[in-house]
C-alpha positions as a Markdown table, in Angstrom:
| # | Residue | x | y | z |
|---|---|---|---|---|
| 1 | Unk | -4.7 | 19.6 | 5.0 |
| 2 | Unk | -6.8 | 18.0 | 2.1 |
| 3 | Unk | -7.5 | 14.3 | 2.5 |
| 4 | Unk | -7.3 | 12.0 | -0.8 |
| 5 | Unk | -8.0 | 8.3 | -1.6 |
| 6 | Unk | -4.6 | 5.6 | -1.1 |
| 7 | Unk | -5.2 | 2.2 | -2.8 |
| 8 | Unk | -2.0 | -0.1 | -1.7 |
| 9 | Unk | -1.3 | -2.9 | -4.0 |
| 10 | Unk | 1.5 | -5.7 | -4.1 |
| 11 | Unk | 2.6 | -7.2 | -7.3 |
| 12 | Unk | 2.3 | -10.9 | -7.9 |
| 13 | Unk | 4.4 | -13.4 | -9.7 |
| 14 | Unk | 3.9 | -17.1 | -11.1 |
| 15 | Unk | 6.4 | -19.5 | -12.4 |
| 16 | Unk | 6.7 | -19.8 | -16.1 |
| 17 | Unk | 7.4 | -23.1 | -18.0 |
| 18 | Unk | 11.0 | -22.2 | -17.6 |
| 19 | Unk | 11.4 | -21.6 | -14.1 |
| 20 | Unk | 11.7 | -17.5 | -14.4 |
| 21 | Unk | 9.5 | -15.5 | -12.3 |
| 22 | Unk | 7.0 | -13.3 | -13.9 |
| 23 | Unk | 4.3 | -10.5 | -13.0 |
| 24 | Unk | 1.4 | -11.6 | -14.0 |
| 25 | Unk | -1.0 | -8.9 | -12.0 |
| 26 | Unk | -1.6 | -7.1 | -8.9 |
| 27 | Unk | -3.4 | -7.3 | -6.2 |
| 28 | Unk | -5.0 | -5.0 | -3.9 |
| 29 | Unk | -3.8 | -4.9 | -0.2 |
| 30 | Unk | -5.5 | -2.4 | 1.5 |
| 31 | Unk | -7.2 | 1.0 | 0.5 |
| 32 | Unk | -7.7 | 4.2 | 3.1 |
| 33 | Unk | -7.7 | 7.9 | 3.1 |
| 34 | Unk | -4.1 | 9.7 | 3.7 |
| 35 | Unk | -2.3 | 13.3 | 3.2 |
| 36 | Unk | -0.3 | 14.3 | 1.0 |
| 37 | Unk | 3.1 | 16.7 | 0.7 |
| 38 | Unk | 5.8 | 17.6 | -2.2 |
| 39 | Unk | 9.4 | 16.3 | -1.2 |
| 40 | Unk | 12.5 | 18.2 | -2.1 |
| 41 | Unk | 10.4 | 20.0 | -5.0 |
| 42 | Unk | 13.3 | 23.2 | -5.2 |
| 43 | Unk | 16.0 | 20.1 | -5.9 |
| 44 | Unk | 13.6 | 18.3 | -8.9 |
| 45 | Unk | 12.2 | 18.8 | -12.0 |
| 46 | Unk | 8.8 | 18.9 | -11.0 |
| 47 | Unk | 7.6 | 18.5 | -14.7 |
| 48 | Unk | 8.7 | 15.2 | -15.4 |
| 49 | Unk | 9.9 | 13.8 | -12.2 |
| 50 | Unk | 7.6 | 14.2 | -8.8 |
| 51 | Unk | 8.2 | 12.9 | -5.2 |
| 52 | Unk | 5.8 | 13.2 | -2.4 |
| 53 | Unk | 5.7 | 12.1 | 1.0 |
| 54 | Unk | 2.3 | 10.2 | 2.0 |
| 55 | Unk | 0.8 | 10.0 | 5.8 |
| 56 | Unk | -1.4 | 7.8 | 5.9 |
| 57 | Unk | -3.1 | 5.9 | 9.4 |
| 58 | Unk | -2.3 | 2.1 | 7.8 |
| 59 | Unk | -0.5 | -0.7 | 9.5 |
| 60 | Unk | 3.2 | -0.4 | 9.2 |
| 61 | Unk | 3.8 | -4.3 | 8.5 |
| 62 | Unk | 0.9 | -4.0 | 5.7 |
| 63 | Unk | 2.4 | -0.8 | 3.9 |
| 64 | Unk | 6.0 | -2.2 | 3.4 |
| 65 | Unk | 4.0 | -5.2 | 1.6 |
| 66 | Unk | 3.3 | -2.7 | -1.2 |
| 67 | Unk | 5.2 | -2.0 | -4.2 |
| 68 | Unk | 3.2 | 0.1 | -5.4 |
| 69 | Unk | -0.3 | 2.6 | -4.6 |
| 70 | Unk | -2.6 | 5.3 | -6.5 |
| 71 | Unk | -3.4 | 8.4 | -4.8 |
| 72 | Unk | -6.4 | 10.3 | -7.1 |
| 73 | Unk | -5.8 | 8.4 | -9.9 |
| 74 | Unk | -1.6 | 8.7 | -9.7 |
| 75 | Unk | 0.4 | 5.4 | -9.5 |
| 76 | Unk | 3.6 | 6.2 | -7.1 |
| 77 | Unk | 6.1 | 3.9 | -7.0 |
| 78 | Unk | 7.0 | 3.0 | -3.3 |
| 79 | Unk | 10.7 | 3.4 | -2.4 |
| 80 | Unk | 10.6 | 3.6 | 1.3 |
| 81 | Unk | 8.4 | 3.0 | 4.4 |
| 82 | Unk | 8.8 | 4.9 | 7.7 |
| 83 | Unk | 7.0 | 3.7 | 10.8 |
| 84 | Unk | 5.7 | 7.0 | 12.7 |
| 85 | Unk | 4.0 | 5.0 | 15.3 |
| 86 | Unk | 0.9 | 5.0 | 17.1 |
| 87 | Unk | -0.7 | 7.0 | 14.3 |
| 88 | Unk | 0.9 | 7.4 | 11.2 |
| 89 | Unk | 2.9 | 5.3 | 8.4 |
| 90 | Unk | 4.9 | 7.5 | 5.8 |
| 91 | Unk | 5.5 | 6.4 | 2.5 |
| 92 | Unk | 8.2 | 7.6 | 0.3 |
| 93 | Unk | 6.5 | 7.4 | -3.7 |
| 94 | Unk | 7.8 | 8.8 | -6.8 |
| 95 | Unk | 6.0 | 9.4 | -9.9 |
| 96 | Unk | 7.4 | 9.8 | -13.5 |
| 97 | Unk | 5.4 | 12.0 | -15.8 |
| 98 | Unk | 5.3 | 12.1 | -19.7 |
């Protein structure tokens, strides 16, 4: 199984002069290598609309910190974090294409 690049990162938000919270940026938590595979690909449309299911050998408490993380150059959008203790943290991301 080919190996690829994860960069974790967590959004972060000030205060404006009004009182409403607001990204202003991001910030990197953590970077690694992990493994990659497609999720439910026969029940998508695979053109505009990709899930995958990341492995990769990071902290379980640091991983559900992130909202989001690039894999290669992709930006997937966490939406869930399973704990596969000793070894392995899976990450649920999805990815919208133009």
């Amino acid at each position: 199984m080919r190996k690829y690049q994860i960069s974790l990162y967590q959004k972060t938000k000030t205060e404006d002069a009004l009182g409403n919270m607001v990204e202003t940026g991001q910030r990197l938590l953590k970077q690694s290598w992990c493994r990659m595979t497609l999720y439910g690909a026969e029940e998508q449309d695979r053109l505009t609309h990709d899930v995958q299911l990341i492995e990769c050998p990071l902290p379980y408490k640091t991983v559900r910190k992130a909202d989001f993380c690039t894999v290669d150059g992709v930006r997937y959008k966490i939406t869930d974090v399973v704990n596969a203790s000793p070894r392995w943290t899976v990450i649920k991301g999805e990815v919208w294409r133009s």
